[in-house]
C-alpha positions as CSV (number, residue, x, y, z in Angstrom):
1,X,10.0,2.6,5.5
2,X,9.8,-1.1,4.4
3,X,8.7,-1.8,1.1
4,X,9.0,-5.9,0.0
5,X,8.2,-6.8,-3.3
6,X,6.6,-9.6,-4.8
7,X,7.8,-10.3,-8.3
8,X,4.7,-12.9,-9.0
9,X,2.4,-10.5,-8.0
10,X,0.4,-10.0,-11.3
11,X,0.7,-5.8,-10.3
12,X,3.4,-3.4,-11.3
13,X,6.2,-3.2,-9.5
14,X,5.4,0.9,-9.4
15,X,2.0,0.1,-8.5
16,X,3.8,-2.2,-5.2
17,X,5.9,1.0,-4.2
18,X,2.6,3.2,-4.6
19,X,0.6,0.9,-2.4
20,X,3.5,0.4,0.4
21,X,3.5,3.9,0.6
22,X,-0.1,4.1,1.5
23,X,-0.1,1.1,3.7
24,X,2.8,3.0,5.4
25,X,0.1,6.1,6.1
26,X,-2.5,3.9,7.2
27,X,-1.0,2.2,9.7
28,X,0.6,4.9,10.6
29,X,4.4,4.0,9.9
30,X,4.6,6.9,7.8
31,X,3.0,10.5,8.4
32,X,2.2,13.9,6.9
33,X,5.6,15.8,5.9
34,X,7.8,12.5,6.7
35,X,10.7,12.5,4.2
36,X,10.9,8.9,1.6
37,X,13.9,7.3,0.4
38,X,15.5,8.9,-2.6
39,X,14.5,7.7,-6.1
40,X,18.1,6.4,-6.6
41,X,18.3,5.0,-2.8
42,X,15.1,2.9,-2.9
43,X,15.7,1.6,-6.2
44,X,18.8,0.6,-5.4
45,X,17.6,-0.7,-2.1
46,X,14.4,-2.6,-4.0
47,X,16.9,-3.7,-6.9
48,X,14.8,-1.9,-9.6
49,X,15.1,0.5,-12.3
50,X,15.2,4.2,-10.9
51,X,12.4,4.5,-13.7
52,X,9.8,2.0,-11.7
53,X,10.9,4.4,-8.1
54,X,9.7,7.8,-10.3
55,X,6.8,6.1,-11.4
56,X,5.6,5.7,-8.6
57,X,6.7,8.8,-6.7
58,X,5.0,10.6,-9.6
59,X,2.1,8.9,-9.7
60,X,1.8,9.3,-6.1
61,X,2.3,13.0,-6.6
62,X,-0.3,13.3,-8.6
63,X,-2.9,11.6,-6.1
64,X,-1.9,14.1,-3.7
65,X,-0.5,11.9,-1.3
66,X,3.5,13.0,-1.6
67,X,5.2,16.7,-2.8
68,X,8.6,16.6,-4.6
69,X,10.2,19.4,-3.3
70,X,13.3,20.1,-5.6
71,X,16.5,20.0,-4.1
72,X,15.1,18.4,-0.9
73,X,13.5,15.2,-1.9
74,X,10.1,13.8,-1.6
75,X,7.8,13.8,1.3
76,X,4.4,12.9,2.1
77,X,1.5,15.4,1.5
78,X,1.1,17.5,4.6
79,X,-2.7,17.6,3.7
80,X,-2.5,13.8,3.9
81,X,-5.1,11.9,5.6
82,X,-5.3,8.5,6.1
83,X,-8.0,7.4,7.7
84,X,-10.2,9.5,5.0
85,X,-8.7,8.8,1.7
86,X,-6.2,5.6,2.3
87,X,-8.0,3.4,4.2
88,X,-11.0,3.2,2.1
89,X,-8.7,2.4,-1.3
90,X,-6.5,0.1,0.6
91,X,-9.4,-1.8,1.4
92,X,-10.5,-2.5,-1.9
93,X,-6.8,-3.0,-3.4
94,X,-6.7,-6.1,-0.8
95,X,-10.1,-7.0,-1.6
96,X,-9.7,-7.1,-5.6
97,X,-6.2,-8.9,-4.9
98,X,-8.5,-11.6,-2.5
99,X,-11.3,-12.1,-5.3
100,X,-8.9,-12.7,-8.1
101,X,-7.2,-15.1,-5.8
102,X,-10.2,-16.5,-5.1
103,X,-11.6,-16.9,-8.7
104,X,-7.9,-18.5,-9.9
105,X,-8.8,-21.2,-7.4
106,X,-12.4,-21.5,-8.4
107,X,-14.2,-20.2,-5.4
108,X,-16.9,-17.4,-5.1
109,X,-17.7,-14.1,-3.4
110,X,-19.6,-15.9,0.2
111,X,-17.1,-18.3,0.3
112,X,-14.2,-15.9,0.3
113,X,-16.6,-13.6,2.6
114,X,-17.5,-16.8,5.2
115,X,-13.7,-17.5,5.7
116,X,-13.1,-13.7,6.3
117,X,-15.6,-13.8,9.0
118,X,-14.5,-17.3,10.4
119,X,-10.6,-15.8,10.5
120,X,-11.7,-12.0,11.7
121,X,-13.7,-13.9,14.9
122,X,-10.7,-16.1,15.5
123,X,-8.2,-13.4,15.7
124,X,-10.6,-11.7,18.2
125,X,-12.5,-8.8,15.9
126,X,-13.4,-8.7,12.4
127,X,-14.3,-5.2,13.1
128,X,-11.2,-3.6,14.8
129,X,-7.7,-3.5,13.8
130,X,-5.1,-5.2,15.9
131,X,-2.4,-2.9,17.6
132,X,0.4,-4.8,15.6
133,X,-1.4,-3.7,12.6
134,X,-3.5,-6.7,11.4
């Protein structure tokens, strides 16, 4: 599992663990029951407390989308479904990140929405997603 974060991203570093791990299920990089890094490993890994790792793993937790089983580590929810639950939050956690974006460099909602359309029919779909993910 990849995880990159941005430190001048205005969100939590947790809340950048919690939303690679969801990316990870919606595009399919990570699956029900597939094991995650240790706390200790990641954080070491991301160069971050272990505090901002267990954040997120419990916060995670209690959305239902990983199970820390003692002893063995952490591991996505077998009840997991991404295409039902992720996709739809994903969505709007890209789309809140594109209208504050937006409204830092004083545009508006149709112009945002215009160049998502132009770009989506230049990369071939707005509709479907890309078999490299995009």
């Amino acid at each position: 599992m990849q995880i990159h974060l941005n430190r001048s991203d205005e969100r939590p570093l947790y809340v950048q663990i919690m939303d690679a791990v969801r990316g990870g299920l919606v595009r399919g990089t990570l699956r029900p029951e597939d094991a995650l890094p240790s706390v200790r490993d990641l954080a070491s890994e991301l160069r971050v407390n272990p505090r901002t790792v267990s954040q997120a793993y419990a916060e995670l937790e209690r959305d239902g989308v990983v199970q820390v089983r003692h002893g063995k580590g952490t591991f996505v929810a077998p009840e997991v479904r991404p295409d039902q639950r992720e996709r739809p939050r994903l969505a709007r956690q890209v789309a809140r990140r594109a209208l504050a974006d937006a409204s830092r460099n004083g545009l508006v909602l149709h112009e945002v929405l215009a160049a998502l359309h132009e770009l989506g029919e230049e990369e071939g779909s707005a509709d479907e997603p890309k078999e490299d993910g995009r």
